[in-house]
mmCIF file of the C-alpha atoms, coordinates in Angstrom:
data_MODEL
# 
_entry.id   MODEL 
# 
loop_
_atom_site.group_PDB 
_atom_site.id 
_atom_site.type_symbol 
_atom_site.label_atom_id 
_atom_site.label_alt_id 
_atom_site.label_comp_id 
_atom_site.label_asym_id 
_atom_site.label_entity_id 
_atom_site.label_seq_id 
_atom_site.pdbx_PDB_ins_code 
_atom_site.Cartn_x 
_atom_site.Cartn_y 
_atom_site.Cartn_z 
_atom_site.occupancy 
_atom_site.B_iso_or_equiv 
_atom_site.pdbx_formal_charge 
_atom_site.auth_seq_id 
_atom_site.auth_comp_id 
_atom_site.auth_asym_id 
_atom_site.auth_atom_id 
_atom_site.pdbx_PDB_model_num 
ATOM 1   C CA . UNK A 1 1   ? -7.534 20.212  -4.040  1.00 0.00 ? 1   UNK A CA 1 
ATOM 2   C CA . UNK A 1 2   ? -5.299 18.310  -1.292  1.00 0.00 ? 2   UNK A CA 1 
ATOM 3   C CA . UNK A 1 3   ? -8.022 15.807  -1.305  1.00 0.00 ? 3   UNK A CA 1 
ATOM 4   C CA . UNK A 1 4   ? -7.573 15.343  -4.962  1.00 0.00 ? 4   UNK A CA 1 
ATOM 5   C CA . UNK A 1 5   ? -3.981 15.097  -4.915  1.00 0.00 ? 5   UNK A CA 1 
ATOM 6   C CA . UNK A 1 6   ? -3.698 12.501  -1.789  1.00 0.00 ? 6   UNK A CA 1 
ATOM 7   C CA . UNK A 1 7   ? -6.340 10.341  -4.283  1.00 0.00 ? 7   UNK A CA 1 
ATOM 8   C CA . UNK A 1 8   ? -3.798 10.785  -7.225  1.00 0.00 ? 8   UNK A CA 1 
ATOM 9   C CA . UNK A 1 9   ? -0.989 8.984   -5.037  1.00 0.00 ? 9   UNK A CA 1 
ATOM 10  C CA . UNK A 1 10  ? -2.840 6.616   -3.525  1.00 0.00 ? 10  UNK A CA 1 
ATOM 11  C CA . UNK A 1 11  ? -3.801 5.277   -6.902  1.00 0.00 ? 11  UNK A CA 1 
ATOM 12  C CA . UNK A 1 12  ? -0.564 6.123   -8.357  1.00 0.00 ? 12  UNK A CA 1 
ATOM 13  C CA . UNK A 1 13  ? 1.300  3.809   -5.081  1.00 0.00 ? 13  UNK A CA 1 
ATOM 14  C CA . UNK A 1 14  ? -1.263 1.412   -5.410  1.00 0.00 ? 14  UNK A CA 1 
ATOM 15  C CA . UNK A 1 15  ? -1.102 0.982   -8.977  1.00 0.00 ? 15  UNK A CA 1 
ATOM 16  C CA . UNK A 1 16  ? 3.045  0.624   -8.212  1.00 0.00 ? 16  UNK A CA 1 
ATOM 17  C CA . UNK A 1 17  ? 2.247  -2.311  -5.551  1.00 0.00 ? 17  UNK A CA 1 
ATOM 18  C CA . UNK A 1 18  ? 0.070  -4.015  -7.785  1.00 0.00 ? 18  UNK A CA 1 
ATOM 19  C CA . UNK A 1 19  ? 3.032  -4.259  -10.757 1.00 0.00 ? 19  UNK A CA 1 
ATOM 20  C CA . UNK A 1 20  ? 5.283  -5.214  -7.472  1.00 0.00 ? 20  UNK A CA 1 
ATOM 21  C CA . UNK A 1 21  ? 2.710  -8.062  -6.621  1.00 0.00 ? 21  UNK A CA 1 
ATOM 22  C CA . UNK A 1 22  ? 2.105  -9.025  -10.295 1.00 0.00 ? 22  UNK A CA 1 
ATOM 23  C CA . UNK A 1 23  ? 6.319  -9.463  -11.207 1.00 0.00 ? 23  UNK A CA 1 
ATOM 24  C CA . UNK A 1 24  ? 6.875  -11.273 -7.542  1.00 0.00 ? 24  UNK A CA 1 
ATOM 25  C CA . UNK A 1 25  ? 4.651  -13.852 -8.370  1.00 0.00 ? 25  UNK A CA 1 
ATOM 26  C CA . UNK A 1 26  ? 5.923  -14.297 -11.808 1.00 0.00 ? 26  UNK A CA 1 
ATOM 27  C CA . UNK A 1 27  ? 9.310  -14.816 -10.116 1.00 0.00 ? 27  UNK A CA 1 
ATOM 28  C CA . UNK A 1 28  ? 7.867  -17.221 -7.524  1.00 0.00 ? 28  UNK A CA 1 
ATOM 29  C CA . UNK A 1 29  ? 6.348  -19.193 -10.891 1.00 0.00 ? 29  UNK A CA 1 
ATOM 30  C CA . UNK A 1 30  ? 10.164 -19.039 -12.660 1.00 0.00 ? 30  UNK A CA 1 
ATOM 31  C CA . UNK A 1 31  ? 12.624 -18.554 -9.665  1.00 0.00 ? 31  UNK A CA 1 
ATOM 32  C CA . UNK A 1 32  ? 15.355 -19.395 -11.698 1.00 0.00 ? 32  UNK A CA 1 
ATOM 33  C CA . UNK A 1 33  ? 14.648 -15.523 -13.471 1.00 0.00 ? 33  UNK A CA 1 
ATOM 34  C CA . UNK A 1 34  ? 16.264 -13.587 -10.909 1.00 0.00 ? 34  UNK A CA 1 
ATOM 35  C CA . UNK A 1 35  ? 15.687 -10.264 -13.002 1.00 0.00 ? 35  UNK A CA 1 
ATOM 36  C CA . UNK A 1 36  ? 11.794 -10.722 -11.989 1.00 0.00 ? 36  UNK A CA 1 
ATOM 37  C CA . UNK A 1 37  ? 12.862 -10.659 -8.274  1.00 0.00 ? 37  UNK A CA 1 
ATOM 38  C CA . UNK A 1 38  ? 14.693 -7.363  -8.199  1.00 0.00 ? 38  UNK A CA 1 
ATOM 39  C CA . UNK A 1 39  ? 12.145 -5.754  -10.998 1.00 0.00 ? 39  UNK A CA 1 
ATOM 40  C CA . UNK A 1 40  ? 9.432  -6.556  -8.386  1.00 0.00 ? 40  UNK A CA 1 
ATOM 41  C CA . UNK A 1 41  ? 11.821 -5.097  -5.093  1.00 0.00 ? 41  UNK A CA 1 
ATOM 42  C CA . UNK A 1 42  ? 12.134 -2.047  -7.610  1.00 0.00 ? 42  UNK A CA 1 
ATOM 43  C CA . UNK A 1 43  ? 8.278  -1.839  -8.079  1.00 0.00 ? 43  UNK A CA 1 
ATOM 44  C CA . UNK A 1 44  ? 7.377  -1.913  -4.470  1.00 0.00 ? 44  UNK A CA 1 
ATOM 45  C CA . UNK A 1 45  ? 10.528 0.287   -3.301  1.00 0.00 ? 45  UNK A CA 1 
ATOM 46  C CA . UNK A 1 46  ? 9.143  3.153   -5.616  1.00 0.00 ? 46  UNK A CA 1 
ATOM 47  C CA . UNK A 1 47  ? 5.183  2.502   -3.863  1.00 0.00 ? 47  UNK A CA 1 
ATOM 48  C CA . UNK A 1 48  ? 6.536  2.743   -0.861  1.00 0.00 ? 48  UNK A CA 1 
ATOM 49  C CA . UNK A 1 49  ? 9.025  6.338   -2.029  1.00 0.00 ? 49  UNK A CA 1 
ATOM 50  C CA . UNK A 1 50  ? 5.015  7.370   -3.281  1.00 0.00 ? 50  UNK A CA 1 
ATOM 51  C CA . UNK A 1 51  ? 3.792  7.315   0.191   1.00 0.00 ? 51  UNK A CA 1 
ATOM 52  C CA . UNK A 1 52  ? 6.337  9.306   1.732   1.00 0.00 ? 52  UNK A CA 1 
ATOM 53  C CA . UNK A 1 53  ? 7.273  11.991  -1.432  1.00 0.00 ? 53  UNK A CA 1 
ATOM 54  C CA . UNK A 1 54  ? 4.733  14.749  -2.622  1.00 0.00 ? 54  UNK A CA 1 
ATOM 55  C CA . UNK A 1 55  ? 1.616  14.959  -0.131  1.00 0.00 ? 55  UNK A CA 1 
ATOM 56  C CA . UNK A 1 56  ? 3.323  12.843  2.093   1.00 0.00 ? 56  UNK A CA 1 
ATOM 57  C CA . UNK A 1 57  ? 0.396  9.991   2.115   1.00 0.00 ? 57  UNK A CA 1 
ATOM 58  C CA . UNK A 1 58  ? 1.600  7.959   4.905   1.00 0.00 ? 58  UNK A CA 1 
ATOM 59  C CA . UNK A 1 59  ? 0.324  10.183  7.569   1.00 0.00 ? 59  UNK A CA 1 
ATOM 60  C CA . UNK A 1 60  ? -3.382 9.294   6.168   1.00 0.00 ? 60  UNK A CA 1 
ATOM 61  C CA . UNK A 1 61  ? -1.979 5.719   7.237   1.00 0.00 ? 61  UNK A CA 1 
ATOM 62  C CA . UNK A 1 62  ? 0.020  6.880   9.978   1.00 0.00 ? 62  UNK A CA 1 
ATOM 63  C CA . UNK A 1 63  ? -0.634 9.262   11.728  1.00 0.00 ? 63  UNK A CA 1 
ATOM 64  C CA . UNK A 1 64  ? 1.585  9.724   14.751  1.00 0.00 ? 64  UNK A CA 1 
ATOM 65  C CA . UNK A 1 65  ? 4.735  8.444   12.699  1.00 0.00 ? 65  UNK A CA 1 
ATOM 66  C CA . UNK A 1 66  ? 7.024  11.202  13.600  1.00 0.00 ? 66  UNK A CA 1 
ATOM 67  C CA . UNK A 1 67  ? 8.549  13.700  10.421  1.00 0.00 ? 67  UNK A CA 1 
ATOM 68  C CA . UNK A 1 68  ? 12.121 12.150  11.386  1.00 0.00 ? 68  UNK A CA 1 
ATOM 69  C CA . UNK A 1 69  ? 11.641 9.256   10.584  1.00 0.00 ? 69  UNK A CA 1 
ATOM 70  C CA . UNK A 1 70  ? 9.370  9.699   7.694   1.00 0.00 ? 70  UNK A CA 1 
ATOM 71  C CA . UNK A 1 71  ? 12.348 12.149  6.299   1.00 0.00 ? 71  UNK A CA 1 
ATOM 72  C CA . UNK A 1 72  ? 14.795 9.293   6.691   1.00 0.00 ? 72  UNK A CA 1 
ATOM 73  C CA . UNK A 1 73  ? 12.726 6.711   5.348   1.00 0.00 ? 73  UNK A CA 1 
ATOM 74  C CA . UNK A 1 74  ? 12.017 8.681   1.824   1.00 0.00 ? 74  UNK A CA 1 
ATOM 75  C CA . UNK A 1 75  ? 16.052 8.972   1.637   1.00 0.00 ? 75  UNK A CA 1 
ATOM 76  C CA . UNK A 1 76  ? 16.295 5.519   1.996   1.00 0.00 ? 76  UNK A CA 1 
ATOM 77  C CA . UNK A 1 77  ? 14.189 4.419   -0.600  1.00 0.00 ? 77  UNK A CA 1 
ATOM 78  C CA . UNK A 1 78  ? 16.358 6.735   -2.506  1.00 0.00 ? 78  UNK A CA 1 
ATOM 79  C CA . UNK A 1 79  ? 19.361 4.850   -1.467  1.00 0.00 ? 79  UNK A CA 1 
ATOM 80  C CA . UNK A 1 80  ? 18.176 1.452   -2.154  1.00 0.00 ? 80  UNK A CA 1 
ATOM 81  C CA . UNK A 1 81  ? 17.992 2.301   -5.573  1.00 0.00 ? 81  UNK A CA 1 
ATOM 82  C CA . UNK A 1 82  ? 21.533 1.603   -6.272  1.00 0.00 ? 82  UNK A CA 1 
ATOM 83  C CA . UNK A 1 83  ? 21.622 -1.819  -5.207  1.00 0.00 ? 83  UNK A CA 1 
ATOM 84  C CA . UNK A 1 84  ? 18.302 -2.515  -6.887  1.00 0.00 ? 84  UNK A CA 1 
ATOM 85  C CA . UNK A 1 85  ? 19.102 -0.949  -10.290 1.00 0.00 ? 85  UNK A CA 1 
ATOM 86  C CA . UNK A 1 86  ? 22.268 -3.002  -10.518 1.00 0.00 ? 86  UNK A CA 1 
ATOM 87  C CA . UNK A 1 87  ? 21.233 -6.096  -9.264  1.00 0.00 ? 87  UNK A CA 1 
ATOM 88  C CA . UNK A 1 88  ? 17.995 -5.904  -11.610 1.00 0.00 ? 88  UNK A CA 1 
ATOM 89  C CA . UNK A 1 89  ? 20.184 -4.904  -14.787 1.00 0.00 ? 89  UNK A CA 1 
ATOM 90  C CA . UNK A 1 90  ? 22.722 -7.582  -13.987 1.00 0.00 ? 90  UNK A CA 1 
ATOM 91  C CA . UNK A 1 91  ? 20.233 -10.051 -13.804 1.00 0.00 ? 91  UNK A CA 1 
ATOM 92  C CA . UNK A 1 92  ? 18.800 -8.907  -16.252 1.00 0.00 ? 92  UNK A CA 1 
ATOM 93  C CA . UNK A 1 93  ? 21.665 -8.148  -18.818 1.00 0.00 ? 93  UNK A CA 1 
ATOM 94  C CA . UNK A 1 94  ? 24.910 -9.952  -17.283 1.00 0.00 ? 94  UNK A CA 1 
ATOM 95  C CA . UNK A 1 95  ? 26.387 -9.999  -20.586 1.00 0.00 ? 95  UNK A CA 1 
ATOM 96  C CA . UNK A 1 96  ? 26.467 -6.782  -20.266 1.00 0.00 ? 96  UNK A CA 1 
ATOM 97  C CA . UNK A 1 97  ? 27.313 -5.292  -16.640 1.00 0.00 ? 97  UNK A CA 1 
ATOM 98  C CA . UNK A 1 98  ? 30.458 -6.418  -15.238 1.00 0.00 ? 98  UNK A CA 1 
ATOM 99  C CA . UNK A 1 99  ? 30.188 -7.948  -12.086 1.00 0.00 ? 99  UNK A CA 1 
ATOM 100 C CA . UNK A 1 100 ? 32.250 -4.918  -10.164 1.00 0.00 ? 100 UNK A CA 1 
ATOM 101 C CA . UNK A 1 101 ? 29.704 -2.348  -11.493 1.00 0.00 ? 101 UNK A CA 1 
ATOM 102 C CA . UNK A 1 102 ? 27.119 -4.760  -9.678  1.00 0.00 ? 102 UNK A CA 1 
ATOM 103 C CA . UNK A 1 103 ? 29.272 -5.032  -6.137  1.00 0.00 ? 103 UNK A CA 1 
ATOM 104 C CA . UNK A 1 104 ? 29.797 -1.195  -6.524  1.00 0.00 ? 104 UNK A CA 1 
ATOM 105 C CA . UNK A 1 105 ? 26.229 -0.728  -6.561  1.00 0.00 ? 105 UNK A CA 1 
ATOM 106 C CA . UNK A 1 106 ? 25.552 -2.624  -4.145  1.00 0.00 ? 106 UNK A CA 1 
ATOM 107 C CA . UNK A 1 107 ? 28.693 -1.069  -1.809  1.00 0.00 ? 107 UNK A CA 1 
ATOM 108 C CA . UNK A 1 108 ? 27.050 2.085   -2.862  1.00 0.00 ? 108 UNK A CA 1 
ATOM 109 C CA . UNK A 1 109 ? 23.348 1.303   -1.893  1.00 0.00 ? 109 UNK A CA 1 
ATOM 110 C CA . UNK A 1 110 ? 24.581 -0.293  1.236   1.00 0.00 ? 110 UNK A CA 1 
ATOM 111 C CA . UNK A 1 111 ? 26.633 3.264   2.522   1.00 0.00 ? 111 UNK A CA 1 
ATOM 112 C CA . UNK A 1 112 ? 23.810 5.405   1.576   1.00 0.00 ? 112 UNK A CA 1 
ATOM 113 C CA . UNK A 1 113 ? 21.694 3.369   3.282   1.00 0.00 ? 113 UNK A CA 1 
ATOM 114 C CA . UNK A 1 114 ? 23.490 3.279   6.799   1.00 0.00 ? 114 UNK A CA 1 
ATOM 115 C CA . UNK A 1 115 ? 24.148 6.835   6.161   1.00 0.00 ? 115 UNK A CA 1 
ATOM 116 C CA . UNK A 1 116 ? 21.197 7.998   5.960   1.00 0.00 ? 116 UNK A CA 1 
ATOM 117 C CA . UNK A 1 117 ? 19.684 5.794   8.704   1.00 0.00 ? 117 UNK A CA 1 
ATOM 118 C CA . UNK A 1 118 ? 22.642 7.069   11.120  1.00 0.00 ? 118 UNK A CA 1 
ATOM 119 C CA . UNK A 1 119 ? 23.594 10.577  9.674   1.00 0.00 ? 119 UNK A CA 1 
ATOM 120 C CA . UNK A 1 120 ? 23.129 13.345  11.423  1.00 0.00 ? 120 UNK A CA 1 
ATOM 121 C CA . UNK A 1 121 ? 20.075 15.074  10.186  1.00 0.00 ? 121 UNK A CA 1 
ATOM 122 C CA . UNK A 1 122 ? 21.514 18.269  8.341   1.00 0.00 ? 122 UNK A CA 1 
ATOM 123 C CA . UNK A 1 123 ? 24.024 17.010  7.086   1.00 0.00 ? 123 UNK A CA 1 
ATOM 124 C CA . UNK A 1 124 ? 22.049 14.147  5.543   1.00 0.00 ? 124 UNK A CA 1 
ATOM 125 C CA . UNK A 1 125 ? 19.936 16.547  4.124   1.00 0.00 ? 125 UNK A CA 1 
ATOM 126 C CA . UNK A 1 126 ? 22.957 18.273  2.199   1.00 0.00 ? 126 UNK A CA 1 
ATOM 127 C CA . UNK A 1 127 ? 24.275 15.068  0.809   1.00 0.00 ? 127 UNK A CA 1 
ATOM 128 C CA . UNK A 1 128 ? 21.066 15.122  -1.077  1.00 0.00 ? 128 UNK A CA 1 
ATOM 129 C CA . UNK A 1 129 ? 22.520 16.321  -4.557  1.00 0.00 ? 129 UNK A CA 1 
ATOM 130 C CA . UNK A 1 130 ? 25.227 13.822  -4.608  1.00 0.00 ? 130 UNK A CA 1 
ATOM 131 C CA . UNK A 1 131 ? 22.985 10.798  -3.966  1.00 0.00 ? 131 UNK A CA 1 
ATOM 132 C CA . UNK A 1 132 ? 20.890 12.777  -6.940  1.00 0.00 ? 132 UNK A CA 1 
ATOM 133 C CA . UNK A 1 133 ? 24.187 13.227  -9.108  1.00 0.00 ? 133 UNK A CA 1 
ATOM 134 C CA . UNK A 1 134 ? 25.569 9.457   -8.429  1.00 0.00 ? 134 UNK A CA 1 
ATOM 135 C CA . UNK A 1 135 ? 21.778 7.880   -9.185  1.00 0.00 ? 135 UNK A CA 1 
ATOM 136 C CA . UNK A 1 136 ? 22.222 10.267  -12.548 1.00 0.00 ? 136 UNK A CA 1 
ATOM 137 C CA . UNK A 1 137 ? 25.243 8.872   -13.578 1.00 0.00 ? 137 UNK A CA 1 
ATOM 138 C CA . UNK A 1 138 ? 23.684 5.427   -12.580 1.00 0.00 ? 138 UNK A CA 1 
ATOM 139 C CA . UNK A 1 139 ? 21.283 5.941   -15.076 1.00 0.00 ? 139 UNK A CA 1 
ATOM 140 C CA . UNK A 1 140 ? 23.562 7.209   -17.616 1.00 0.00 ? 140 UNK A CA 1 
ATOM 141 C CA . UNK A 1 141 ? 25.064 3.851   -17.632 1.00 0.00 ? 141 UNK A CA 1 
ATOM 142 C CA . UNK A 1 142 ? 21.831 1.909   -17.547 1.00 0.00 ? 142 UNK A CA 1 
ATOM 143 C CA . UNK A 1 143 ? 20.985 3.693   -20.505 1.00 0.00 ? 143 UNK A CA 1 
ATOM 144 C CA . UNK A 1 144 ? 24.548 2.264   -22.296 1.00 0.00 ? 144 UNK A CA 1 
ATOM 145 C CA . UNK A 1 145 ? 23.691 -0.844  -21.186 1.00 0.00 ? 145 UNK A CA 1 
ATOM 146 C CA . UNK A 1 146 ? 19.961 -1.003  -23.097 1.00 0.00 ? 146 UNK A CA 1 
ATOM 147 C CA . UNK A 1 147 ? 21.455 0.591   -26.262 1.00 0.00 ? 147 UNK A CA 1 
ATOM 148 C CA . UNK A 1 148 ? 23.675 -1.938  -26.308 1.00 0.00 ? 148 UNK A CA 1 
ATOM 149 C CA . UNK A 1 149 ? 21.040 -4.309  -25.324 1.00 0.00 ? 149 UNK A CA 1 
ATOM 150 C CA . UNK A 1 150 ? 18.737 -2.238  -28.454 1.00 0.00 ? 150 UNK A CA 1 
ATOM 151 C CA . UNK A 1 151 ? 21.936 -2.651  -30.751 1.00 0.00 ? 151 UNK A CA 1 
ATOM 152 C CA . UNK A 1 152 ? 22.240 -6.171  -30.052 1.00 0.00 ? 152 UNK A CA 1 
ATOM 153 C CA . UNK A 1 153 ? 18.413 -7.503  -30.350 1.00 0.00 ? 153 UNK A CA 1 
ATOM 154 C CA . UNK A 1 154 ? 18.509 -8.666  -27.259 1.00 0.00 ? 154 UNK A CA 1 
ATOM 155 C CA . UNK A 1 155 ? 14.570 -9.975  -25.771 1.00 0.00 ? 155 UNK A CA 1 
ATOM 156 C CA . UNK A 1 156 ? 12.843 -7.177  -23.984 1.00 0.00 ? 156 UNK A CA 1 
ATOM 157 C CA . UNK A 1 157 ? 15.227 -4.200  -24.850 1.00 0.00 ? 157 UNK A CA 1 
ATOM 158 C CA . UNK A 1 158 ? 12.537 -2.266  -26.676 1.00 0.00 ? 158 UNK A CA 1 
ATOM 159 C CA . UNK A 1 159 ? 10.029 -2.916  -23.851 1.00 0.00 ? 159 UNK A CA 1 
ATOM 160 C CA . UNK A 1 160 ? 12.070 -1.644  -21.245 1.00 0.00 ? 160 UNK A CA 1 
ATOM 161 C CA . UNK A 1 161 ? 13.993 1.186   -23.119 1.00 0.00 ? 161 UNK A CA 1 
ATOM 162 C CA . UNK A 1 162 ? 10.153 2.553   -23.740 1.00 0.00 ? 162 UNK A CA 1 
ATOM 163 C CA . UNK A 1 163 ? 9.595  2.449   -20.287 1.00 0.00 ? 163 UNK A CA 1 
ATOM 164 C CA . UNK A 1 164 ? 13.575 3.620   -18.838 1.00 0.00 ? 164 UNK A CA 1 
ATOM 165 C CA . UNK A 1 165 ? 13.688 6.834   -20.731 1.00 0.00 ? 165 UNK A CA 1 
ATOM 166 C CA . UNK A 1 166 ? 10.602 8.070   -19.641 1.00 0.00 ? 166 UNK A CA 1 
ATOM 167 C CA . UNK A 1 167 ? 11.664 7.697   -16.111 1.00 0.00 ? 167 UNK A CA 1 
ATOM 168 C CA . UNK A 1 168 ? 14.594 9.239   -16.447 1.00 0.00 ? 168 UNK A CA 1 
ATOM 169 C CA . UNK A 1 169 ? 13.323 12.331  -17.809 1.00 0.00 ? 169 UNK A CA 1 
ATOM 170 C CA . UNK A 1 170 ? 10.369 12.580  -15.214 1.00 0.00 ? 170 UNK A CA 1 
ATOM 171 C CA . UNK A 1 171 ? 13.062 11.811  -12.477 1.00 0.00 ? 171 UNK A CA 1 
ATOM 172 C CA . UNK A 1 172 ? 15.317 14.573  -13.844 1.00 0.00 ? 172 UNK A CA 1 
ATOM 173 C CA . UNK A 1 173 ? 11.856 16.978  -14.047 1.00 0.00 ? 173 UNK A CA 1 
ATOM 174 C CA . UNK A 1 174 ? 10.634 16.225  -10.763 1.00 0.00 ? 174 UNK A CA 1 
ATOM 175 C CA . UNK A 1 175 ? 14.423 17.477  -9.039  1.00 0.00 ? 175 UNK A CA 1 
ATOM 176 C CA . UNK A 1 176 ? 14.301 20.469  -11.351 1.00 0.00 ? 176 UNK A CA 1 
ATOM 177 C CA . UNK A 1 177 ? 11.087 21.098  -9.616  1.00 0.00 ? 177 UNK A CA 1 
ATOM 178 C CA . UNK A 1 178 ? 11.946 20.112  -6.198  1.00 0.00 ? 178 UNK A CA 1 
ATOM 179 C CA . UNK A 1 179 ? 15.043 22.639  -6.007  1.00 0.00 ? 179 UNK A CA 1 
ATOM 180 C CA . UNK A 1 180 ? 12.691 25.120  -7.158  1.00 0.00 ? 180 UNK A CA 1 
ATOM 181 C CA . UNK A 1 181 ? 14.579 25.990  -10.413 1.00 0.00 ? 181 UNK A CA 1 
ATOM 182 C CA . UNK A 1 182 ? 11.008 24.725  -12.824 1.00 0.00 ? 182 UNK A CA 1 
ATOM 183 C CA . UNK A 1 183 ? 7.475  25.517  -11.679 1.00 0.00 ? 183 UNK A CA 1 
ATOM 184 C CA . UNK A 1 184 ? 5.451  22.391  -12.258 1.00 0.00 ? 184 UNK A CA 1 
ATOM 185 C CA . UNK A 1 185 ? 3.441  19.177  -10.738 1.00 0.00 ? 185 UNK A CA 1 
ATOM 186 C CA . UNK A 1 186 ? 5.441  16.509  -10.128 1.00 0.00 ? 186 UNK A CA 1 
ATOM 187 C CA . UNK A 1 187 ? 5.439  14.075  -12.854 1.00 0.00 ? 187 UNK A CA 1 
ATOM 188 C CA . UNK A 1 188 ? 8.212  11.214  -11.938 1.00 0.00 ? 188 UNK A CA 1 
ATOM 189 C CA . UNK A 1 189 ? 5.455  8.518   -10.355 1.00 0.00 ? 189 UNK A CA 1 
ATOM 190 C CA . UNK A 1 190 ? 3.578  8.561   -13.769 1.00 0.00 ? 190 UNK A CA 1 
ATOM 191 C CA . UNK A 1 191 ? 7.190  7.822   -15.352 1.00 0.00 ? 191 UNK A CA 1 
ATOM 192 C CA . UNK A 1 192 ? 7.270  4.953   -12.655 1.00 0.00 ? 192 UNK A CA 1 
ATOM 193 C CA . UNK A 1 193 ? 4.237  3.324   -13.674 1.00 0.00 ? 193 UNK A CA 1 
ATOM 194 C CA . UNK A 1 194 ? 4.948  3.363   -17.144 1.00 0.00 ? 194 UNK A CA 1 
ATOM 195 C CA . UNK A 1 195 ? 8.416  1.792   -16.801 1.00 0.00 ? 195 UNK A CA 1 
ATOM 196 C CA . UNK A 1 196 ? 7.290  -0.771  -14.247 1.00 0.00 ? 196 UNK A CA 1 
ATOM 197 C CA . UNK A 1 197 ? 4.300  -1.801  -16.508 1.00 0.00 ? 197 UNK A CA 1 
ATOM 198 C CA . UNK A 1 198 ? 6.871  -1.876  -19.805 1.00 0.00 ? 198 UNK A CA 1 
ATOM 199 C CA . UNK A 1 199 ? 8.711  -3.997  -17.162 1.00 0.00 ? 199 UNK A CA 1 
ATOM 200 C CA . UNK A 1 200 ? 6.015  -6.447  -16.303 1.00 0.00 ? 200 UNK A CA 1 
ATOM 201 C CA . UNK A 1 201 ? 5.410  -6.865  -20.014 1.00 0.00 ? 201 UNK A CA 1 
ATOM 202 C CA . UNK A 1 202 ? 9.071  -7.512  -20.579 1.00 0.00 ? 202 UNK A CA 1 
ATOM 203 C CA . UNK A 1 203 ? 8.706  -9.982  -17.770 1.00 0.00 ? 203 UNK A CA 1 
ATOM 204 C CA . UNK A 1 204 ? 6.116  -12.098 -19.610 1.00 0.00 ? 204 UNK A CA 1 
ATOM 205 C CA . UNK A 1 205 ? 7.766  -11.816 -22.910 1.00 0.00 ? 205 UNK A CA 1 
ATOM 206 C CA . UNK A 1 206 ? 10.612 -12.995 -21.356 1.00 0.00 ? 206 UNK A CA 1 
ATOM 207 C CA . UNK A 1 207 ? 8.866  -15.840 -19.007 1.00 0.00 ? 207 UNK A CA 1 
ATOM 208 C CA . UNK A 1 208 ? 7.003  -16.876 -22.244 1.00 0.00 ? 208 UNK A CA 1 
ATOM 209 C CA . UNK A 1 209 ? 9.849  -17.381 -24.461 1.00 0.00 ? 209 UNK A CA 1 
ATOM 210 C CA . UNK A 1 210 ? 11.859 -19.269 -21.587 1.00 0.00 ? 210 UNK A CA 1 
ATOM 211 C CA . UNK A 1 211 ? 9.282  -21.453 -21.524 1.00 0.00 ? 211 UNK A CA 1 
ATOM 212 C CA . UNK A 1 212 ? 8.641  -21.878 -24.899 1.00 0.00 ? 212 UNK A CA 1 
ATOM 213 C CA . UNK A 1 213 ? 12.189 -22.847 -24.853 1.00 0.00 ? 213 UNK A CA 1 
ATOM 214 C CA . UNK A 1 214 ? 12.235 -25.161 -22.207 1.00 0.00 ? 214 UNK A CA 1 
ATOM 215 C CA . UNK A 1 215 ? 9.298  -27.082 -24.065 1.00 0.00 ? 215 UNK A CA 1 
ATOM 216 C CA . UNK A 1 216 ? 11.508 -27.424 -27.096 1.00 0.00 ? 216 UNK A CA 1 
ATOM 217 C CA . UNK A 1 217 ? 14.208 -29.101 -25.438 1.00 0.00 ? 217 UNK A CA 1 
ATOM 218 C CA . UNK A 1 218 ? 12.296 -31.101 -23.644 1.00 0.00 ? 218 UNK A CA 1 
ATOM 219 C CA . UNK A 1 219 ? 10.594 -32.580 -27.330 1.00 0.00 ? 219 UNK A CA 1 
ATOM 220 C CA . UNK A 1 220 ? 13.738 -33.021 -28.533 1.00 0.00 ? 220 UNK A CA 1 
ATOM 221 C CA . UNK A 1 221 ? 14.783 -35.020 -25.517 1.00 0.00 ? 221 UNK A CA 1 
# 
């Protein structure tokens, strides 16, 4: 059964490296996207949070890596997803998100992440449910953002609501189960792949039309 389960994630993290591969070379094809840059940092920092969350697959890779630092580096990942979230929906949306609610999430990803590199162990550990509470209200706001985005037509809302929502609920599933109050497999990295592969599509939609763009000024020059 283990067996089964370590084959799950691995296909599940590489599946997440893959989209992270895929939308990094779309943004080294159209650097001027930014969006596809910290889409692609968010794909491979949730691979990555798959290795080290659940059957803990990075001792199959390695195995001497002490549980210290493996405990540390799974709180990290959670950390960077401050910074990440608002620099992708920035990027993505800067219409939209004020540039304060960008340096605030990257002040906040930046203290988490020395935090939980330096904390002391325990008392990292209990500062757990408000890094959980903070990324929720995160996400509340990332949600405001795409209905606005939805209400105003804007390219690749749909796309990436489809995929946003999803996570959110499999995130907020998968810390009902981890705290022991629901009784269930965890179901967040399926909620990752979906969003990151809405993502990648939104990505292409979006590279496509910029370029479709760029071809019609360039005939009318």
């Amino acid at each position: 059964l283990r067996t089964s389960r370590l084959l799950v994630e691995a296909a599940q993290a590489s599946i997440l490296g893959f989209v992270a591969l895929y939308t990094l070379i779309l943004f080294a094809l159209r650097p001027d996207e930014r969006a596809l840059l910290f889409a692609g940092l968010l794909a491979a920092n949730f691979a990555l949070r798959t290795l080290v969350y659940g059957e803990f697959l990075i001792y199959a890779l390695l195995p001497d890596l002490g549980f210290a630092a493996v405990f540390r580096f799974g709180y990290l990942t959670l950390a960077l997803l401050f910074a990440l979230l608002a620099a992708f929906f920035s990027t993505l949306y800067p219409e939209l998100v004020p540039k304060g609610f960008l340096r605030a999430g990257l002040a906040a990803g930046l203290v988490q992440s020395l935090w939980f590199l330096a904390g002391p162990t325990p008392l990292v550990a209990r500062s757990l449910p408000l890094t959980l509470a903070a990324i929720g209200l995160f996400s509340l706001y990332f949600l405001g953002v795409l209905a606005f985005a939805l209400r105003r037509r804007l390219p690749g809302a749909a796309i990436i609501a489809a995929g946003f929502v999803p996570l959110i609920l499999t995130i907020a599933h998968d810390v009902l189960v981890n705290r022991g109050l629901v009784r269930a497999p965890f179901v967040a990295p399926a909620g990752m792949i979906l969003f990151f592969v809405c993502v990648a599509g939104a990505a292409a939609h979006l590279a496509r039309e910029s370029a479709l763009v760029r071809s019609a000024v360039l005939a009318l020059m």
